[in-house]
C-alpha positions in Angstrom: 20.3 -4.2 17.5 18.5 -1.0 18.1 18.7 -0.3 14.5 16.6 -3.3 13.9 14.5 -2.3 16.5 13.4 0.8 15.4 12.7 -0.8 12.2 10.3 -2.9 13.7 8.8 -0.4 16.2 7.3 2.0 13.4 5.2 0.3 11.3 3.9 -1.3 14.6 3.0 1.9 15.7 1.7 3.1 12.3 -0.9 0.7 13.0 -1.4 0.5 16.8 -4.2 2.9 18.2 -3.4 6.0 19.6 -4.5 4.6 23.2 -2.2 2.1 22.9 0.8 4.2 21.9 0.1 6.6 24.7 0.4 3.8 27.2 3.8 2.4 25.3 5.2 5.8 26.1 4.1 6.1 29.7 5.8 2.7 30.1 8.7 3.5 28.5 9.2 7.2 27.1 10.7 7.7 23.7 12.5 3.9 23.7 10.5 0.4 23.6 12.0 -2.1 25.7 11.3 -5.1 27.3 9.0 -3.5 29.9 6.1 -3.7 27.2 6.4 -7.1 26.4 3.5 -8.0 28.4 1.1 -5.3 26.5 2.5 -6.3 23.4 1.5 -9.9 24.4 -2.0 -9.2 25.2 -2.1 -7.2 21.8 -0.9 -10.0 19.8 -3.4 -12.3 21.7 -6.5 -10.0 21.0 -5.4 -9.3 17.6 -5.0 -13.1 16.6 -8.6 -13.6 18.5 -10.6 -11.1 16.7 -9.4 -11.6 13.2 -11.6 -15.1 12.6 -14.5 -12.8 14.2 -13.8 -10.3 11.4 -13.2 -12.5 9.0 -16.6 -14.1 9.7 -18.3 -10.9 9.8 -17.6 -9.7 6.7 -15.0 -7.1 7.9 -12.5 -7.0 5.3 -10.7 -3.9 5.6 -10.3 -4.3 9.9 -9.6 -8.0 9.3 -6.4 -6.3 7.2 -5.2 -4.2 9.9 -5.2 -6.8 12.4 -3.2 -9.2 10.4 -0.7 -6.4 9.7 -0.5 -5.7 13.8 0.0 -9.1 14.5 2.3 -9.4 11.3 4.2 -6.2 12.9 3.8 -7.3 16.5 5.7 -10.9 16.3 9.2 -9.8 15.4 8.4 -6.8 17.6 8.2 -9.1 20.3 10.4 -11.6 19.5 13.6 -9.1 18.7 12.3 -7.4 22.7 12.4 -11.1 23.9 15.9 -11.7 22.3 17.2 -8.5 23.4 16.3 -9.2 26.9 17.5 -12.2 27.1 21.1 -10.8 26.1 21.6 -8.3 28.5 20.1 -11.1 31.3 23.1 -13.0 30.5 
């Protein structure tokens, strides 16, 4: 599983800004677990909520990375959510 994880956790970080990042690794150090799944929540929430503003904007290029963070940021959270279920039960 953590195979798979670290799969998903780089791309999401390749386009994740550096403020971000630096709070993921206060949270957790080196690893990403499930004590980020609320940030990665929110991120998925702002991301999905700016990229009609983008879109309408004329921002092609930002409206592109947003869509790859949320594109990175669901199985991200979903293979957390997964994970944490298992070692709940």
């Amino acid at each position: 599983m953590i195979n798979c994880l670290d799969q998903l956790v780089e791309p999401y970080l390749a386009l994740e800004s550096l403020e971000v990042t630096e709070i993921l690794l206060e949270l957790c150090g080196a690893s990403i677990d499930e004590r980020v799944l609320p940030l990665l929540k929110q991120r998925l929430h702002e991301e999905e909520t700016q990229i009609p503003v983008l879109e309408e904007r004329g921002y092609i290029r930002l409206r592109e990375k947003s869509e790859q963070l949320v594109a990175a940021l669901i199985p991200l959270i979903a293979t957390l959510e997964t994970q944490n279920k298992g070692e709940r039960n």
